[in-house]
C-alpha positions in Angstrom: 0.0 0.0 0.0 1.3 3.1 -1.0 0.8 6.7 0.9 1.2 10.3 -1.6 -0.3 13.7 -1.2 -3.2 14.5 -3.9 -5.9 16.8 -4.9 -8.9 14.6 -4.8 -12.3 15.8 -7.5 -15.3 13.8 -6.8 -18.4 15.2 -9.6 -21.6 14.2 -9.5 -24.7 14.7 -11.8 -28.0 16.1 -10.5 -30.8 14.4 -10.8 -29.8 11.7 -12.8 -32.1 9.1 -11.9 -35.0 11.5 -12.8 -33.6 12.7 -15.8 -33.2 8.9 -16.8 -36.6 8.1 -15.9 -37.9 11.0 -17.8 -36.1 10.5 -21.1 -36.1 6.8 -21.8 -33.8 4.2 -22.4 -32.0 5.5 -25.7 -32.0 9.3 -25.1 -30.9 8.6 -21.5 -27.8 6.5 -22.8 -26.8 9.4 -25.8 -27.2 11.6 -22.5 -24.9 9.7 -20.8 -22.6 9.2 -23.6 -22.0 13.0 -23.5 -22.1 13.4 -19.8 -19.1 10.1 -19.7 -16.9 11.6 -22.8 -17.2 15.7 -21.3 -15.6 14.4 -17.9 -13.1 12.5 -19.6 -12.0 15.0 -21.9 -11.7 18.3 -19.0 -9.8 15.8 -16.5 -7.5 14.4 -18.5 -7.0 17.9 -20.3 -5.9 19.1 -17.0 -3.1 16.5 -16.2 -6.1 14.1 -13.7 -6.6 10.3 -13.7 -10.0 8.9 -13.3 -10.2 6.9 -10.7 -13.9 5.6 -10.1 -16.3 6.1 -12.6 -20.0 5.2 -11.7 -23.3 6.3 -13.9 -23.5 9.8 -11.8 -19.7 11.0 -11.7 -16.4 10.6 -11.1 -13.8 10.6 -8.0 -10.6 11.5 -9.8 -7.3 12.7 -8.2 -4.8 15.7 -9.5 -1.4 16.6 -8.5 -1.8 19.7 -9.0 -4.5 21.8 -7.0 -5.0 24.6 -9.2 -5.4 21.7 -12.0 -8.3 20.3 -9.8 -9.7 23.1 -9.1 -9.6 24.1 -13.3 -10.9 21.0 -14.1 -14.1 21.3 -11.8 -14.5 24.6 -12.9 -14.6 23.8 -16.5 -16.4 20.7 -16.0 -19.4 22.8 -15.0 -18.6 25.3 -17.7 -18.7 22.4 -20.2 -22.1 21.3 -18.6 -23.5 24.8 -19.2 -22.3 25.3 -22.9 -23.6 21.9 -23.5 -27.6 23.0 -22.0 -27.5 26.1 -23.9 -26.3 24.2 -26.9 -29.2 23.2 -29.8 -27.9 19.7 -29.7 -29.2 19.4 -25.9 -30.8 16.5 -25.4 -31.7 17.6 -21.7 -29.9 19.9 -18.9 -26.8 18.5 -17.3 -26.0 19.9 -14.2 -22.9 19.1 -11.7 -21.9 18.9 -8.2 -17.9 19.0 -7.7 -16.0 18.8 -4.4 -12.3 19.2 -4.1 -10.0 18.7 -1.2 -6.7 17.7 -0.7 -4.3 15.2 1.8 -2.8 12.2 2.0 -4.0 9.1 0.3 -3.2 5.3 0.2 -3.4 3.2 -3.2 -4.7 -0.3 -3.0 -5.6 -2.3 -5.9 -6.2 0.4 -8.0 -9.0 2.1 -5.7 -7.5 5.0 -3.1 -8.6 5.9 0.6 -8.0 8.0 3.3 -9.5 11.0 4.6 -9.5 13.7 1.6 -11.5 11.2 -0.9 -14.3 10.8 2.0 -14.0 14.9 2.6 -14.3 15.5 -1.3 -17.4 13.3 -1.7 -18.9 15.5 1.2 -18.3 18.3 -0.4 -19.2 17.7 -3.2 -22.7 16.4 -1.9 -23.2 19.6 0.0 -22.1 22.0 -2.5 -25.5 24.1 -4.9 -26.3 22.5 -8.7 -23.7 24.3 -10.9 -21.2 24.5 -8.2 -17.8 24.1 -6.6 -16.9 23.6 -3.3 -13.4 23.2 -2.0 -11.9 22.5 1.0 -9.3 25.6 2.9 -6.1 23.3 1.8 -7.2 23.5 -1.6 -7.7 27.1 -1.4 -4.5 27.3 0.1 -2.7 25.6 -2.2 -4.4 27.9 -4.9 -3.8 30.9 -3.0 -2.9 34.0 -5.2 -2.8 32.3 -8.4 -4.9 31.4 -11.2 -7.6 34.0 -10.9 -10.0 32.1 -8.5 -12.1 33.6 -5.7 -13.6 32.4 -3.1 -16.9 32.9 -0.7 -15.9 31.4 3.1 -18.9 29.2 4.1 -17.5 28.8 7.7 -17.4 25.5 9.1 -19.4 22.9 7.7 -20.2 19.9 9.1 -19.4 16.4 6.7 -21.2 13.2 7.7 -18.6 11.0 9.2 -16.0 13.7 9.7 -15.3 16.5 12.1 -16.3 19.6 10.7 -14.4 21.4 8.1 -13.9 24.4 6.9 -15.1 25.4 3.5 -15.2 27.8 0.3 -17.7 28.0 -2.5 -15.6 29.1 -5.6 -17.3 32.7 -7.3 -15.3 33.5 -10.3 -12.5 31.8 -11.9 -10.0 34.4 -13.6 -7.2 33.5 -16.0 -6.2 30.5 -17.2 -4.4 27.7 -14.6 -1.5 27.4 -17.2 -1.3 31.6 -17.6 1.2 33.1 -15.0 -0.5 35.8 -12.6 0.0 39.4 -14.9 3.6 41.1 -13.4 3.4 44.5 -14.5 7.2 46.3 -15.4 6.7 50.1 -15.3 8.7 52.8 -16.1 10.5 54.5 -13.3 8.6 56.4 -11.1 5.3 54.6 -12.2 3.5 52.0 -9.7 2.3 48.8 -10.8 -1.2 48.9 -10.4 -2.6 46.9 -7.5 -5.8 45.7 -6.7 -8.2 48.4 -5.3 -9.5 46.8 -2.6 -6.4 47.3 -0.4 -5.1 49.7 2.2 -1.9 49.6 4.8 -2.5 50.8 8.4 0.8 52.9 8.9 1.9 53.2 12.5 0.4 56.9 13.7 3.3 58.9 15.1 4.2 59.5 18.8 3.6 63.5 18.9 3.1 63.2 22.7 5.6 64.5 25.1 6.4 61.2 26.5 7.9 58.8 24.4 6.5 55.9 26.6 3.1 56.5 25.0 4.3 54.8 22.0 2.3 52.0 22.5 -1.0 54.2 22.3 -0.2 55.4 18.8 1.1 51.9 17.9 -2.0 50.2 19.7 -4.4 53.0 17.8 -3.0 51.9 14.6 -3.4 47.8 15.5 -6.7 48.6 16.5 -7.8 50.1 13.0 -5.9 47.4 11.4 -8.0 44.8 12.8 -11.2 47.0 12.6 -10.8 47.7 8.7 -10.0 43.9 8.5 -13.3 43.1 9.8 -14.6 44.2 5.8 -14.3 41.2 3.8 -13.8 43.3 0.3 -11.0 44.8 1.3 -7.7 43.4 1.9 -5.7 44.9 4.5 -2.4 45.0 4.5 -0.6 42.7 7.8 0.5 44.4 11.0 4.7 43.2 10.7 4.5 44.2 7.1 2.9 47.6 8.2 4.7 48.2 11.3 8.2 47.6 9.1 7.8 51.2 7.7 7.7 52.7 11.2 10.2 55.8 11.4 11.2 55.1 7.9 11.1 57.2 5.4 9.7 56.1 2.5 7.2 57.3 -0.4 3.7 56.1 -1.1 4.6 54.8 -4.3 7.1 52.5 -2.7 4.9 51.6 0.1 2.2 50.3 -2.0 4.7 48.3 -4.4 5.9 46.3 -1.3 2.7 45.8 0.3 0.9 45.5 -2.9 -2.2 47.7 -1.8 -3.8 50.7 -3.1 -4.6 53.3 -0.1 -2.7 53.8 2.6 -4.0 55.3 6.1 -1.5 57.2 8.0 -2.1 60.1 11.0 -0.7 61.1 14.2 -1.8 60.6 18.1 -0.8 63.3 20.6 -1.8 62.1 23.9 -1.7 64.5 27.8 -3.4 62.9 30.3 -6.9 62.5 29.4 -6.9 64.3 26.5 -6.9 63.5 23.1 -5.4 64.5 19.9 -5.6 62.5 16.3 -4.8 63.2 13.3 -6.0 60.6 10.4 -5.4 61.0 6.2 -6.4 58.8 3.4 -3.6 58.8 0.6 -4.3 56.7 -2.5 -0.4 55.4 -3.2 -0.3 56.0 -7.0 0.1 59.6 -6.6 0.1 60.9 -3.0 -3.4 62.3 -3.5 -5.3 62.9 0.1 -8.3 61.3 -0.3 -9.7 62.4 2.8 -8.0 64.1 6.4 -9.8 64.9 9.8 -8.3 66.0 13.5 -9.7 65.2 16.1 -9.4 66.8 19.4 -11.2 64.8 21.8 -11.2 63.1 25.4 -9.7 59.6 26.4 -13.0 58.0 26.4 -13.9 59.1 23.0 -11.3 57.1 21.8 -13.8 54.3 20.4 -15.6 56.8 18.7 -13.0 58.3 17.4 -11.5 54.9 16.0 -15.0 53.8 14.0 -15.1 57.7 12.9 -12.0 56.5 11.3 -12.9 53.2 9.9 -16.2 54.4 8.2 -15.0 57.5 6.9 -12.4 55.3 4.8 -15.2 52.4 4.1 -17.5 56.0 2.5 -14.3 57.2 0.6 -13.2 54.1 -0.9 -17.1 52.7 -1.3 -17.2 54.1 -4.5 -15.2 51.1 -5.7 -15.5 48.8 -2.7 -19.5 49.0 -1.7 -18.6 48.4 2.0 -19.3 49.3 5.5 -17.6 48.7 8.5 -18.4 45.9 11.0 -17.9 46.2 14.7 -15.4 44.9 16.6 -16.5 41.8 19.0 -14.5 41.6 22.1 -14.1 45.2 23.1 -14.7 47.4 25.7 -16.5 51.2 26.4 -13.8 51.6 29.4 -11.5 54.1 28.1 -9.1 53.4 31.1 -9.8 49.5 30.7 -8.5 49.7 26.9 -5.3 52.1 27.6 -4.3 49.5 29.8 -5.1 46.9 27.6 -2.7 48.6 24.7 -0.2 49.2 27.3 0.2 45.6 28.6 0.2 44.0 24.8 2.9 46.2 24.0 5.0 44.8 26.8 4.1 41.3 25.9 5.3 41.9 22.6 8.2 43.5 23.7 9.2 40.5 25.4 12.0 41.8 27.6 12.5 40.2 31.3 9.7 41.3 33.8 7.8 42.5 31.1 5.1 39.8 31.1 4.5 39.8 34.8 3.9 44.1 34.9 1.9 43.3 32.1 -0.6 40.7 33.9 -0.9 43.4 36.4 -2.2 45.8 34.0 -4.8 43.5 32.5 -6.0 42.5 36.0 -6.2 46.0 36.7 -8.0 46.6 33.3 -10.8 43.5 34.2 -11.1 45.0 37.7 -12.9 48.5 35.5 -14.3 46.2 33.2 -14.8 42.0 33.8 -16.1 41.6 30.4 -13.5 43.0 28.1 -13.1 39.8 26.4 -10.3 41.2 24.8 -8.1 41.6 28.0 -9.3 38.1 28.8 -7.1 37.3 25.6 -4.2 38.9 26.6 -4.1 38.4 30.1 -4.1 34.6 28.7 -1.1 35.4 26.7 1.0 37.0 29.0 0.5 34.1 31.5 1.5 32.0 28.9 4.9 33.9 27.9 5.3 33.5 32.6 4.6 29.8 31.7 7.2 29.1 29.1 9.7 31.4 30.8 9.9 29.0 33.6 8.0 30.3 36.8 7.8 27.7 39.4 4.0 27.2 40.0 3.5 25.8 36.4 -0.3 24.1 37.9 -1.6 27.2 39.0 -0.6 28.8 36.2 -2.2 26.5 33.8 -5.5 27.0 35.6 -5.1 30.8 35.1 -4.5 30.3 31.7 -7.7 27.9 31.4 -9.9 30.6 33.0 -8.6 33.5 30.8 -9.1 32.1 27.7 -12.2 30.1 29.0 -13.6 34.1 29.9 -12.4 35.5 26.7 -14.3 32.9 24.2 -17.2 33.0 26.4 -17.7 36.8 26.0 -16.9 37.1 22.3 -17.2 33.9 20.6 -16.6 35.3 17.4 -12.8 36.9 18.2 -10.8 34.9 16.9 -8.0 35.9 19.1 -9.5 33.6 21.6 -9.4 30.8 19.8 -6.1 30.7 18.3 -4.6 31.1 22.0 -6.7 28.2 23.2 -5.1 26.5 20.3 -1.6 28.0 21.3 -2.2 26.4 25.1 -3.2 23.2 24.0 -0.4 22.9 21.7 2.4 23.3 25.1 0.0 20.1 26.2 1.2 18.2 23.0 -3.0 18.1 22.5 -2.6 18.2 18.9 -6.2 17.0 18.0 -7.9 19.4 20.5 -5.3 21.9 19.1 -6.4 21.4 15.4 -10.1 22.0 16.4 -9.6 25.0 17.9 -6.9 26.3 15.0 -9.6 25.6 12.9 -12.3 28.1 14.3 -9.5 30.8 14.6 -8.7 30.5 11.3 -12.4 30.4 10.2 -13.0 33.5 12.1 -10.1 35.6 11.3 -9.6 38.1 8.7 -8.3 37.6 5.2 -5.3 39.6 6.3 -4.4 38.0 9.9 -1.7 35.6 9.4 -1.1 34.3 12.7 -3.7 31.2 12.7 -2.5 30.6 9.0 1.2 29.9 10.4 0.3 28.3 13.7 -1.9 25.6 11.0 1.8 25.2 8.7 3.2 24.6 12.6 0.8 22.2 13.7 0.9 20.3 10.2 4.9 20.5 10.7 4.9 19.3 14.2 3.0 16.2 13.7 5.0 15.0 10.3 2.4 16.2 7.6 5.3 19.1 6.3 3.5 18.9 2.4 0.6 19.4 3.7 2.2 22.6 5.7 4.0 23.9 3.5 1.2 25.7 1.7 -0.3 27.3 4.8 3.5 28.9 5.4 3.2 30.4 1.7 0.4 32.1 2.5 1.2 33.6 5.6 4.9 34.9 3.3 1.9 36.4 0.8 -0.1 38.3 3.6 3.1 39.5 5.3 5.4 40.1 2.5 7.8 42.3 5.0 7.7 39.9 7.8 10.3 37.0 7.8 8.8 33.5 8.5 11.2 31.4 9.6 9.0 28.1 9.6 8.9 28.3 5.4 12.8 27.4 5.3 12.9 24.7 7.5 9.9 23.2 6.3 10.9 23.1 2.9 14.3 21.8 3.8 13.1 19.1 5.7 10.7 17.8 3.1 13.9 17.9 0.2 13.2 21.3 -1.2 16.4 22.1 -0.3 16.6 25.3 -3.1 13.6 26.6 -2.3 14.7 26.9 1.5 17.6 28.3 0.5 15.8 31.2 -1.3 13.2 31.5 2.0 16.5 31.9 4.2 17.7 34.6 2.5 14.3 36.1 2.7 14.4 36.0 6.3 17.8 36.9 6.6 17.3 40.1 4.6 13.8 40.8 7.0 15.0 40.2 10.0 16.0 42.8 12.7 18.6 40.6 14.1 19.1 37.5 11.8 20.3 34.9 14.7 17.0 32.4 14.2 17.6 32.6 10.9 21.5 31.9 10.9 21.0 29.3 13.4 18.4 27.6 11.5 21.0 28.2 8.0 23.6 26.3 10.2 21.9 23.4 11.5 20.7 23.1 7.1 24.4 23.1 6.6 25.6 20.3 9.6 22.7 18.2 7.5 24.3 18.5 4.2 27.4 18.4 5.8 28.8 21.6 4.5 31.7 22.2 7.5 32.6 25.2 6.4 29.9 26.8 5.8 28.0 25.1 9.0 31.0 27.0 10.6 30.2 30.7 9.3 26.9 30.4 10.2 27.8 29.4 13.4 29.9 32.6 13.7 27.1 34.4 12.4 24.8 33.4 14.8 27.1 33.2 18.0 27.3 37.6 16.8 23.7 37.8 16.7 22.9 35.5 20.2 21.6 37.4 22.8 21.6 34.4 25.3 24.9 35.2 27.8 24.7 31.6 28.4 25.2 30.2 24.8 25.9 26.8 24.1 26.9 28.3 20.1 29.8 30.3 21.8 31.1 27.6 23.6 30.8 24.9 20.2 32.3 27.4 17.9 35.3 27.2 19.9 35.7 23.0 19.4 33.6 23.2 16.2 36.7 21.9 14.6 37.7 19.3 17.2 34.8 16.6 17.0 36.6 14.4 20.4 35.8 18.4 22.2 32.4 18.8 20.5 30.8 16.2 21.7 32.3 16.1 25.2 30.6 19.7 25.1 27.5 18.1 24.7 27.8 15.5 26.8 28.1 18.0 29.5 25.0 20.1 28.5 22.8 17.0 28.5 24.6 15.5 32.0 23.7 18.5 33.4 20.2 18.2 34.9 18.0 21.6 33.3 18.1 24.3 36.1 14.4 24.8 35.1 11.6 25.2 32.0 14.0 27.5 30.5 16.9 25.0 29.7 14.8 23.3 27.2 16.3 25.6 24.5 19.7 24.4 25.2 18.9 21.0 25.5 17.1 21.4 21.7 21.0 22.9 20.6 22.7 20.2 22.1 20.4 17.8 20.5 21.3 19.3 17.0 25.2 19.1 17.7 25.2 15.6 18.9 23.3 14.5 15.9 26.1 16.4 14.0 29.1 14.8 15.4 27.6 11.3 15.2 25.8 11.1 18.9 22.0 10.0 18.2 21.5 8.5 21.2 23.0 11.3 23.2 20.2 13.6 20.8 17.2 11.3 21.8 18.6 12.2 25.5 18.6 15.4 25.4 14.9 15.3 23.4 13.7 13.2 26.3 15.1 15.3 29.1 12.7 17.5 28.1 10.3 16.5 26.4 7.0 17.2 28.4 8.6 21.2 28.1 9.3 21.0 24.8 7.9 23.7 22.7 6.3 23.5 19.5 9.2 24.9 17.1 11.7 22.7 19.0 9.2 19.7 17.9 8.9 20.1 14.8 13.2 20.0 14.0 12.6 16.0 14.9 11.6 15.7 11.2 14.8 17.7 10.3 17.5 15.7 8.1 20.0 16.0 10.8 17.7 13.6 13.2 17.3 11.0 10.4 19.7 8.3 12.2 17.6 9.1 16.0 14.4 8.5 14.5 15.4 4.9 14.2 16.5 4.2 17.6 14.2 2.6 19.9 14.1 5.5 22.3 12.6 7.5 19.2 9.5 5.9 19.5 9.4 6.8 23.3 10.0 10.4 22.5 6.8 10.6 19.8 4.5 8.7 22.6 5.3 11.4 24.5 5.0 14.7 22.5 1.4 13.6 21.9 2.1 12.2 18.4 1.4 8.7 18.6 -2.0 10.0 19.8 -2.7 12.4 17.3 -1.4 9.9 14.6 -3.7 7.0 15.8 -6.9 9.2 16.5 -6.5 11.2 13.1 -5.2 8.4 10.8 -3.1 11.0 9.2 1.1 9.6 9.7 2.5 12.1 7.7 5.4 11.9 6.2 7.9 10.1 8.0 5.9 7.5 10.0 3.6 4.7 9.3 1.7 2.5 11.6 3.1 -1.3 12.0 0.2 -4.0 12.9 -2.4 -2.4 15.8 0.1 -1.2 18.5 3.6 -0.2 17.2 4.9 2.2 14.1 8.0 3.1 12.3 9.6 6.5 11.7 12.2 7.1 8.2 
């Protein structure tokens, strides 16, 4: 039996029986004739294979997605031109379904999960239609010309429920590459006009501290405009890279591909309130639309949706939108200044910033217990305690529980909430529950929020399905073309694509504010390929970059040469018992050098030392190329029981791409 990834089309015909019934014998089988030879022709035009062929339709599988997704569009345009046609012999009219994964072949038929989801589909989607699942979509994303209408989650007989898109239009064709505009200088390619950037408002107040109201003013529109499903707003990083840069609109709306951009200005003394807000369309620096506003602290809300709608009225014209409220918020003005303050210091990240900002968010629930959004971050900032290391990890847990439990409970729909939920159940290794709840977030969230697009490409990674990921981790590089995403490179290298990883590291390298994750990561790549030299200058590179005092890179670049000194270097990092939560880090770079200089038992140690600690990035490098000889050893198995992915493996069916079950109890990892 063999396992590959595949787009998976199942097609049936509407109303068949009745249509038989109705026609006869001989016009029925002419009917069919042409029904049989129009699916033939379309799939196999667009590189398919027909798998099942019964009276009603077809299940056939692609390797392509954007060929799939051709091929059922054309299928029903086929169907059309063929009932308009004066050679009808009666209406034909399709269902199609399309959704991708991991299949097994067995005497010529396939199963798995993505033939069963594309039947559903396909059952559920309107006469005339195409419905697809969010892989698919992802895999199709930004090419081909498609667009798609989110039907939320929908729930498939047999399955969990699934997340799903109705396909409106169909652009170009697959085979045509996506139109790349090459103006003269000083022109700007033209971008789509449903776009805008949020650019950071500027700190005009006294204080330099009250950064983070401008910057949490501008978030706040960001994820306000984002709420309008016609227009595409540009991501926060990619926004937030322009801050005190100097650069023209043109530029900005070549990198962030967008249309408008929104910039202005907070002045803030005491209580009191000064914003300025301007409209610019980015072709030619035209000011579309300006307004100060000289308010009071609690007018702040107001003055935000002032804001959104008076850019939804100026760009309607071409858009036809309005604004949607925000779920989650709050009317407390002293509430949501807190609020901004303490996620700015969980961004920040620096030490005791978490724990002043859990005091401000319980002093911010104090003035108002059902600010759903404070809920959120409270969550989050117990979280960054809980990975730091504080002792009472229990009590902290249960904290964490009743934050986020509070947060979903007031505001369902913020989908903030549920990707931390998912976040927290992935530092339990409760991948399946995880999934779930990655699912809502992303189902919820805006077009232009990446973040539960990359923790899906991180859960797919973790758990061995990196093909499947790899798409997810494309998308979030489109939404965020300024932001580096260091997951892309090591997925792709992982899974072989070792020249596209290449390119994503040099990406990242060239985003990045300090580029040690991304050197590090270039280095371990290297020590797999077994590149010395160049392992070496990456090692250099990222011992310069390392703000850690305690670095195990410092100490191996000193023996890097000496293999006998290497590895008694890590021998001594994994004797060591871990002073606490923290030393899991070190324990994941110790793993990676004893894999290097030949030591995969001593790896499988250090994996296990930790192991109930581990965090989700450290997981996922267990797939890497350099852990190929440790994911043989017996004590392998051990470590994948306990990270939770012997569970998810069994209770999903889905083995990815490294592991495969052997007989009812045991499995094997490559």
């Amino acid at each position: 039996m063999s396992t590959d990834l595949f787009v998976i089309l199942s097609s049936d015909w509407v109303d068949s029986t009745a249509t038989r019934t109705r026609l006869g014998e001989e016009p029925a089988d002419a009917l069919q004739e042409v029904h049989d030879a129009l699916l033939r022709k379309v799939i196999a035009a667009n590189g398919g294979q027909v798998v099942k062929h019964s009276g009603d339709g077809v299940l056939a599988t692609f390797r392509s997605a954007l060929a799939a997704l051709a091929a059922g569009i054309e299928i029903q345009n086929e169907f059309a031109a063929y009932t308009r046609s004066a050679r009808a012999i009666a209406p034909l009219v399709a269902r199609v379904g399309l959704a991708a994964g991991e299949v097994k072949h067995l005497s010529g038929d396939i199963f798995g999960r993505p033939v069963v989801e594309a039947v559903r589909l396909q059952s559920l989607a309107s006469p005339g239609g195409v419905l697809v699942s969010d892989l698919v979509r992802v895999l199709t994303y930004g090419r081909g010309g498609f667009e798609f209408e989110d039907c939320g989650m929908l729930d498939l007989k047999g399955l969990e429920a699934v997340h799903a898109h109705r396909v409106r239009r169909i652009g170009p064709p697959v085979d045509a590459e996506p139109a790349r505009p090459s103006p003269a200088r000083g022109t700007e390619p033209a971008p789509v006009d449903t776009s805008i950037a949020v650019l950071p408002f500027v700190n005009l107040s006294s204080d330099p501290d009250q950064e983070y109201f401008s910057d949490g003013l501008s978030e706040e529109l960001i994820n306000q405009l984002a709420q309008i499903r016609s227009l595409r707003v540009a991501g926060r990083t990619s926004c937030f890279a322009f801050k005190k840069k100097t650069a023209d609109f043109a530029e900005i709306g070549a990198k962030l591909g967008v249309s408008h951009a929104l910039e202005g200005s907070v002045r803030k003394s005491g209580d009191k309130l000064r914003i300025t807000a301007q409209l610019i369309k980015c072709s030619d620096g035209f000011h579309l639309w300006s307004e100060r506003f000289d308010r009071n602290l609690e007018d702040v809300f107001a003055i935000q949706d002032e804001i959104a709608r008076a850019v939804a009225e100026k760009l309607r014209v071409t858009l036809g939108v309005a604004p949607i409220p925000m779920p989650g918020g709050t009317d407390n003005a002293e509430a949501y200044d807190r609020m901004l303050r303490a996620r700015s210091l969980v961004r920040r990240g620096r030490s005791g910033d978490a724990d002043r900002a859990v005091a401000l968010l319980r002093e911010a629930l104090a003035l108002d217990p059902r600010f759903a959004l404070a809920w959120n971050v409270l969550g989050n900032a117990l979280t960054k305690l809980l990975t730091d290391g504080v002792a009472d990890q229990n009590e902290l847990r249960r904290e964490i529980d009743d934050a986020l439990g509070r947060s979903i409970a007031l505001a369902p729909d913020l989908w903030t909430g549920h990707e931390a939920h998912a976040n927290q159940l992935e530092l339990r290794h409760d991948w399946v529950a995880a999934e779930k709840a990655n699912t809502r977030a992303r189902a919820l969230a805006p077009k232009s929020m990446r973040e539960p697009i990359i923790s899906r490409a991180h859960q797919l990674g973790v758990v061995g399905r990196l093909r499947e990921a790899i798409p997810f981790s494309r998308e979030a590089a489109q939404i965020e073309p300024l932001a580096p995403i260091q997951t892309l490179a090591e997925l792709l290298f992982c899974a072989g694509q070792t020249a596209e990883a290449e390119r994503e590291f040099e990406r990242d390298r060239e985003l990045a504010a300090n580029p040690y994750v991304a050197d590090m990561l270039q280095c371990g790549r290297m020590m797999a390929i077994g590149d010395h030299a160049r392992a070496k200058h990456y090692l250099g590179l990222t011992v310069a970059g390392d703000p850690s005092p305690r670095s195990i890179h410092r100490d191996m670049l000193a023996v890097f040469d000496d293999p006998e000194r290497a590895r008694a270097l890590v021998r001594s990092c994994i004797d060591v018992p871990p002073g606490g939560r923290s030393e899991h880090g070190r324990m994941h770079r110790a793993a990676r050098y004893a894999a290097y200089f030949g030591e995969p038992e001593l790896a499988v140690t250090a994996f296990l030392a930790t192991a109930k600690q581990l965090l989700g990035i450290f997981i996922l490098s267990i797939w890497h190329p350099l852990f190929r000889d440790m994911r043989k050893l017996p004590a392998f198995k051990t470590l994948a029981r306990e990270l939770g992915l012997v569970t998810y493996w069994r209770a999903t069916g889905q083995w990815g791409d490294f592991a495969r079950p052997v007989g009812a109890d045991d499995f094997e990892c490559s």
